[in-house]
N, C-alpha and C positions, 0 to 999 in steps of 0.2 A: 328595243327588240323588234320592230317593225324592218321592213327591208322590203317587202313585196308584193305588188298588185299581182292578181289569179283573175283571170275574166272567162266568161264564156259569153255563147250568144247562142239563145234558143228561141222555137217556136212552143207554142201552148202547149202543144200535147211530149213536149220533151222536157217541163220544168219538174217530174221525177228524176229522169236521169241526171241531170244538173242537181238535183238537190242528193240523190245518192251520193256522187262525185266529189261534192265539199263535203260530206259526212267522211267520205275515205280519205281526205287531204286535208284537213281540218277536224279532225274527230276532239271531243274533248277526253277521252276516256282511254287513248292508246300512247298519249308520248311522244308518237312520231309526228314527222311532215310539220305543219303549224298548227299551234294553239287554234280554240274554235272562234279565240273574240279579240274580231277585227270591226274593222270600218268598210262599209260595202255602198255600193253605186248603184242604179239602177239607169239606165242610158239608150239612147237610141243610136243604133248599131249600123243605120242605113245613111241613105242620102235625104232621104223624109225628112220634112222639117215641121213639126206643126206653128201657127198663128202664137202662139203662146211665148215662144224662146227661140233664141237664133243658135241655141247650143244644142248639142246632146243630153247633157245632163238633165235627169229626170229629179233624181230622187238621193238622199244622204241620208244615211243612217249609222246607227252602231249594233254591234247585237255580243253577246257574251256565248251565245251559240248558233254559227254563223249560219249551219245547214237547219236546224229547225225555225230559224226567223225565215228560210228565204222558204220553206215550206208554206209558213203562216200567211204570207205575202202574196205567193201562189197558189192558198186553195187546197194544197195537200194536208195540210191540220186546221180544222178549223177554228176559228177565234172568233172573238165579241165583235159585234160590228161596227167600225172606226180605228178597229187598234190593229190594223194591218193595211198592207197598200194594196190588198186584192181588186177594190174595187176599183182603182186605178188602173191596175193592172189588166184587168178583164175588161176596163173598157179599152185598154191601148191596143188588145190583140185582136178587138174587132175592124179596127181597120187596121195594124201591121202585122206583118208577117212575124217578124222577128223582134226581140227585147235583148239588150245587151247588160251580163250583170259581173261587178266587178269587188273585189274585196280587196282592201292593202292591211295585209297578215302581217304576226306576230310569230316570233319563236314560240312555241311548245311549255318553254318556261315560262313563258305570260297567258298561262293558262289558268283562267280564272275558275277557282272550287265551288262550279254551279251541280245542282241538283242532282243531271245524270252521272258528274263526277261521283260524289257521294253516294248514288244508288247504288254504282259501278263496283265501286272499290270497301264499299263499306265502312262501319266507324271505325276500324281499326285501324285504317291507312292514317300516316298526321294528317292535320288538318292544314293544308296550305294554306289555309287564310290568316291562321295564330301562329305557324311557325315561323314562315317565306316571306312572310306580305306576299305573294304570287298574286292573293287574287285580288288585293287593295289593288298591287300595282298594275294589273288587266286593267280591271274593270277605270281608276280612275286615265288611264293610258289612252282607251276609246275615247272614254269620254272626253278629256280634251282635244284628240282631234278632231270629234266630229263638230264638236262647237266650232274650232276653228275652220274648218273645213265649209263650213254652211255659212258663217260671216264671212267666209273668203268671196263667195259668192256673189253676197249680199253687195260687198261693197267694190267688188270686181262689174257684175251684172246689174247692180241695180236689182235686185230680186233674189227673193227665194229661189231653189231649184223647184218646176211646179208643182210635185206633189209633196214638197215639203210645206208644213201648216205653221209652224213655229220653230225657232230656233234653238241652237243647243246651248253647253254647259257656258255658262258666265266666264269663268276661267279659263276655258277653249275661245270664246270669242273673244278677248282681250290678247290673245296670241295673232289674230288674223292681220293687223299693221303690218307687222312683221315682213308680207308679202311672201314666205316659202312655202302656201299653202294652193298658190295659183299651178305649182305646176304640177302636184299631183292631184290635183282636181284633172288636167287636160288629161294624164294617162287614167285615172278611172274610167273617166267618159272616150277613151277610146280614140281623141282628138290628137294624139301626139303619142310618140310610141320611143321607149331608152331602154336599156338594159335592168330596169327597175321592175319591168314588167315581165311574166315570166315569157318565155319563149312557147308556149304550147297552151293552149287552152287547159279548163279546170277539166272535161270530159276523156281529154286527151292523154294530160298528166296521171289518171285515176288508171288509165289501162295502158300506161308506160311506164312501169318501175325503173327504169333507168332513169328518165328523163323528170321524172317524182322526187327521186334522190338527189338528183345533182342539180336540181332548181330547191328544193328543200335543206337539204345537207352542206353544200357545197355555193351555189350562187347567193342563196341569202344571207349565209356567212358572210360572203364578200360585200353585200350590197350593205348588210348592217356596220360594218366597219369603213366603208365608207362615209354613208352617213354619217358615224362617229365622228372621224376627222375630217368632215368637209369647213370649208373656212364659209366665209360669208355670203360665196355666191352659190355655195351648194354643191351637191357633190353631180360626177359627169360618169360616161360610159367609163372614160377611162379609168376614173377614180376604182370602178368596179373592175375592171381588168387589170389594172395594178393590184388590188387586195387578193385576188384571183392569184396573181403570181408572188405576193408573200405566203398566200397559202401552200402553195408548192413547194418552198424554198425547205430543204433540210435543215431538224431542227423544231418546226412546227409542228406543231398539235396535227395537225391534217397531214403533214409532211412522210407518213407510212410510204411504203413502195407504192402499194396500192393506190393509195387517196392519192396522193402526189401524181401519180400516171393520171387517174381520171379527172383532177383536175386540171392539168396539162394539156388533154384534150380535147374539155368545154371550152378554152381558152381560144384552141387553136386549130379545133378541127370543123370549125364552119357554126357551130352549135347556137351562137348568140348570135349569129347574122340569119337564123332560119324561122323567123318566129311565123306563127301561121296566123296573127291577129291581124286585120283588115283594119289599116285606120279609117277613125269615121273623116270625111274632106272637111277643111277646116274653111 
């Protein structure tokens, strides 16, 4: 159910707006846009390079509620001390300007039945966890990438990302051989940019309902079924522009007059060639 990195890049005194922004695009309690529990980046956004790493990537994480983890991280909720990146964080914004954050989401369906779900909905909703497996399969879905994702790392870099202290799920790191984990590490950290990535910032998408829907609705459909059937070397732009036009095709689920139009026109009216994310120089 995975298909999509959402990046922003803020300065300190904007990581409310940023942390609003994935609550309204990642909510866990609404159904729409994506599920809350993804796999998220913390990254450097600039041409800055600190003494430590020759990459961007800062930080890997997983979280089951992507807008209150990036709260706890940034000092908006406060937490025990050690069990968030704050102090990382506040020491990075004293010398940078800017902090680059990035999440690779899930469908709405891999919406794992944490707490605010439950408060939300009450006990009379089923239980996604006893009916669906919904939240078995969330929750154990993060966790494997991010293991994999941090041994990608490890044995790509020679290194942790720096503010990462220890490694993830045993099961996630036995996946990192593999090597399909190098290149969505470069689009989290901002390093390389595809069609995987959405077209518009997290800030951007929150106050574009068009551009919310048809990166939510519409390209991650495509981008997840590429994925699906990619062969060995992975799936490409085109892969996603091809799924993009069986989406279209009469007959499809999406194939209404409606959907059909407005997918015909992220395809073909500029939309995936406008993205406004700044690669970091490689």
């Amino acid at each position: 159910m995975f298909g999509t990195v959402i990046w922003d890049v803020f300065g300190r005194d904007e990581a409310e707006e940023v942390r609003a922004a994935i609550e309204d695009l990642a909510s866990p309690t609404d159904g729409i846009g994506w599920s809350s529990s993804g796999v998220y980046a913390f990254y450097d956004p600039t041409s800055q390079r600190d003494a430590s790493s020759s990459h961007p990537l800062r930080y890997l994480g997983l979280a089951t509620d992507l807008a209150t983890r990036f709260a706890q991280h940034n000092g908006i909720i406060p937490v025990k001390d050690g069990s968030s990146k704050f102090s990382d964080i506040d020491a990075w914004f004293r010398t940078h300007p800017l902090l680059g954050y990035s999440a690779f989401v899930q469908s709405p369906l891999h919406q794992a039945n944490i707490s605010r779900v439950k408060k939300t909905f009450g006990s009379t909703i089923v239980d996604w966890s006893s009916e669906f497996d919904y939240d078995v399969d969330a929750r154990r879905s993060i966790a494997l990438l991010e293991g994999q994702l941090i041994e990608t790392s490890v044995l790509d870099r020679g290194e942790l990302p720096s503010w990462n202290k220890i490694g993830g799920s045993v099961a996630g790191k036995s996946l990192a051989p593999s090597g399909t984990g190098s290149a969505l590490i470069s689009l989290l950290e901002g390093s390389h940019d595809n069609l995987f990535v959405a077209r518009r910032s997290i800030r951007e998408l929150s106050t574009d309902s068009s551009a919310y829907f048809d990166e939510s609705d519409t390209l991650h459909v495509a981008r997840m079924q590429a994925l699906m059937f990619a062969g060995p070397s992975g799936a490409t732009d085109s892969d996603i522009v091809a799924q993009l036009s069986r989406l279209a095709e009469p007959g499809h689920v999406w194939s209404d007059a409606v959907g059909s139009k407005r997918t015909v026109s992220i395809r073909d009216d500029g939309y995936l060639e406008s993205t406004t994310r700044v690669v970091h120089p490689l």
